[in-house]
C-alpha positions as CSV (number, residue, x, y, z in Angstrom):
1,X,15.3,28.9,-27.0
2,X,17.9,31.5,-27.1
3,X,21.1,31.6,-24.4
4,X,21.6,34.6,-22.3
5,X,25.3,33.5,-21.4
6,X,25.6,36.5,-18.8
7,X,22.7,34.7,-17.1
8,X,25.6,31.8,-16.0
9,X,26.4,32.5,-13.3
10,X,30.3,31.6,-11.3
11,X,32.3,32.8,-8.5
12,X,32.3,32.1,-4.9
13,X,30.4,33.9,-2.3
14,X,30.6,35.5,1.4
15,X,29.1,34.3,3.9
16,X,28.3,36.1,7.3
17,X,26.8,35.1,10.8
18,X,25.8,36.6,13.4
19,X,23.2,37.2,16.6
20,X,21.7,39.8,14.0
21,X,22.2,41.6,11.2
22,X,24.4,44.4,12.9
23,X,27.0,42.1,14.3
24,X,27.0,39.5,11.3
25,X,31.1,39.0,10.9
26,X,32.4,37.4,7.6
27,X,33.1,33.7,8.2
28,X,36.3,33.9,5.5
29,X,37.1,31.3,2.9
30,X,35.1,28.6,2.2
31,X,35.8,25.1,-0.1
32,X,33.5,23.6,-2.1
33,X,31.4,26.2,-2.9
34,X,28.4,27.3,-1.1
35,X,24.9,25.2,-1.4
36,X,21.4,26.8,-0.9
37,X,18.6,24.3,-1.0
38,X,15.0,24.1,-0.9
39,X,13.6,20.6,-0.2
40,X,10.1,20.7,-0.8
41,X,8.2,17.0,0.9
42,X,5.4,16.5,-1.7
43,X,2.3,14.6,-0.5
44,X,0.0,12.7,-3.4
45,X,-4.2,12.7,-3.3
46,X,-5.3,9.8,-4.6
47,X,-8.3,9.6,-6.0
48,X,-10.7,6.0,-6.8
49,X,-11.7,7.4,-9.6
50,X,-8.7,8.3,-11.4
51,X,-6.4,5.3,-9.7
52,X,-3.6,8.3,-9.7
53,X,-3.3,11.9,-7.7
54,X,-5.9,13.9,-8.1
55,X,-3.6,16.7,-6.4
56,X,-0.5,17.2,-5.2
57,X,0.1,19.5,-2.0
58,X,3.2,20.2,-0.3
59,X,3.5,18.6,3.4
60,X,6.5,20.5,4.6
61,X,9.8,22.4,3.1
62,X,13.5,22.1,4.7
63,X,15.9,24.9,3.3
64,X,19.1,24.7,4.0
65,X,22.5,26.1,3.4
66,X,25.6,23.5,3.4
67,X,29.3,24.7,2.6
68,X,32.7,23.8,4.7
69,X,34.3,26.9,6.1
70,X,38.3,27.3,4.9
71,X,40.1,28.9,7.5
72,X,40.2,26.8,11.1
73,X,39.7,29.6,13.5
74,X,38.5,29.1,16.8
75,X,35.5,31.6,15.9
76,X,34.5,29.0,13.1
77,X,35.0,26.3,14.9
78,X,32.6,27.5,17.6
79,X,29.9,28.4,14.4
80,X,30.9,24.8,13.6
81,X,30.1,22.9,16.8
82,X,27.2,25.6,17.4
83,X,28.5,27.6,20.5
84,X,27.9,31.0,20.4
85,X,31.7,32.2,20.2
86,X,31.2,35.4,22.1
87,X,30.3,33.3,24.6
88,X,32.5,30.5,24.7
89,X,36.1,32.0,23.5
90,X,38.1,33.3,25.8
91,X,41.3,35.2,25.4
92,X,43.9,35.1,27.8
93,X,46.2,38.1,28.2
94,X,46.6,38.4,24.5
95,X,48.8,35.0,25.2
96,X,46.2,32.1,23.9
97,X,42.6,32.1,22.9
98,X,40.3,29.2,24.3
99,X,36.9,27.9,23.2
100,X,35.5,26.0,25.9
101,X,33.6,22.9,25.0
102,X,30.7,22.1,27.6
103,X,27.6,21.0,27.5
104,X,25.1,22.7,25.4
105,X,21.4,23.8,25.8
106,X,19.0,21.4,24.1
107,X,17.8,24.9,22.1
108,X,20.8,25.7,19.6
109,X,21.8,28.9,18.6
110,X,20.2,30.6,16.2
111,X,22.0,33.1,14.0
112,X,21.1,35.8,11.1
113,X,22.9,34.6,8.2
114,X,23.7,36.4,4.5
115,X,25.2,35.0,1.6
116,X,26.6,37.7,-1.2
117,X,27.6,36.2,-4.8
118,X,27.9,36.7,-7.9
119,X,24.7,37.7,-9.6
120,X,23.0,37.3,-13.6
121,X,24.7,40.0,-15.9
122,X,28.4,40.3,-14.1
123,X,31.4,40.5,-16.1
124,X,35.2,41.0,-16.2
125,X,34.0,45.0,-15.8
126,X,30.9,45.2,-13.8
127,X,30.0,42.7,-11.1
128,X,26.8,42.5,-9.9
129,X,25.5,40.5,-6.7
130,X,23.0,38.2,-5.3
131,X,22.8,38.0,-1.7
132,X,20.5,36.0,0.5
133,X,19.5,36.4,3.9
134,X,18.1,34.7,6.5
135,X,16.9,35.5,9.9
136,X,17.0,32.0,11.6
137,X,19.7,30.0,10.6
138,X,20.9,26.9,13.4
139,X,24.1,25.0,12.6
140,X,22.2,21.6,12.1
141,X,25.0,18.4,11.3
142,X,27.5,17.3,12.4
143,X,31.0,18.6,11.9
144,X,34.9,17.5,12.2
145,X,38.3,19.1,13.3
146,X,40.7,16.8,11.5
147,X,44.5,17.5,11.3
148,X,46.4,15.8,8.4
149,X,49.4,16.1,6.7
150,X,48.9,17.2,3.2
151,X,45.3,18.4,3.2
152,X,44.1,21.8,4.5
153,X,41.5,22.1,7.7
154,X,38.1,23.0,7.0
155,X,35.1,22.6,9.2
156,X,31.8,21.3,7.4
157,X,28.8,23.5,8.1
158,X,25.0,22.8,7.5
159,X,22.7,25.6,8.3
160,X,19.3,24.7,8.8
161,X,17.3,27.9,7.8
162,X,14.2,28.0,10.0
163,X,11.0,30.3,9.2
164,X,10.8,33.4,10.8
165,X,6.5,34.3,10.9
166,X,7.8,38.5,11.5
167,X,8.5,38.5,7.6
168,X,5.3,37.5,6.3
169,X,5.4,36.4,2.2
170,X,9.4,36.2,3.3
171,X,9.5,33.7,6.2
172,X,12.4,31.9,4.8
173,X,14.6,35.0,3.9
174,X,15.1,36.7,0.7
175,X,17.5,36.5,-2.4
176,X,17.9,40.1,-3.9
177,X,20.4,40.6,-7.2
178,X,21.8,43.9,-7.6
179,X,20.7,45.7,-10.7
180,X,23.0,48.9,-10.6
């Protein structure tokens, strides 16, 4: 088999959030790279006659995205912790900024999210992208603030990306590479 080596892909990627589409704000830097999986829960028919599967169907998928956001703002943390930050940031007189940390509804937020990377093809002159999008994403583990000496703050984020049945054949979301 024969190597395409602009088919190897690098490079980091963008990541955006938001209510929707139109007020999706880039998150910034991220560490560690950016993770999109699909986790497909296979289920087995056995069969007497064959002592083995006679099929194998899938039960259930998780997708999810998983990365650790680079630069501590209050907005992140809020994406973080899964407040809505418009809601929950408040700015005082342009003196301090406040994210109030109360008790949250037992239905999380759920946020359009994008991803836009590096695609197939790019080189040091033409960069091409892949992005993926997402209508329902909800901020799904657990996450830290730690402070520490000689290490920088990040906030670990896993986005659970839930179907959405008003894109049929494209409940999950869509990954489109640029070809121009």
């Amino acid at each position: 088999m024969a190597v395409t080596f602009s088919n190897i892909i690098t490079g980091e990627g963008k990541i955006f959030l938001g209510a929707t589409a139109a007020s999706a704000t880039d998150l910034g830097g991220t560490m560690d790279g950016v993770e999109i999986a699909w986790e497909p829960s296979m289920v087995e028919i056995e069969i007497d006659q064959f002592g083995d599967a006679a099929r194998v169907i899938t039960e259930k998928v998780k997708v999810s995205l998983k990365t650790k956001l680079a630069e501590a703002t209050l907005e992140n943390l809020s994406y973080a912790w899964n407040y809505i930050a418009s809601q929950q940031l408040v700015t005082s007189a342009g003196v301090s900024k406040t994210l109030n940390v109360g008790i949250q509804s037992v239905y999380p937020a759920e946020n359009y999210l994008k991803v836009i990377g590096t695609a197939p093809n790019s080189s040091a002159t033409k960069t091409y992208t892949r992005t993926y999008e997402c209508w329902r994403a909800v901020q799904f583990a657990a996450s830290t603030h730690t402070l520490k000496r000689a290490d920088a703050i990040s906030f670990p984020v896993e986005f659970r990306i839930l179907p959405n049945s008003n894109y049929t054949g494209k409940e999950y979301g869509t990954i489109t590479d640029s070809l121009t």
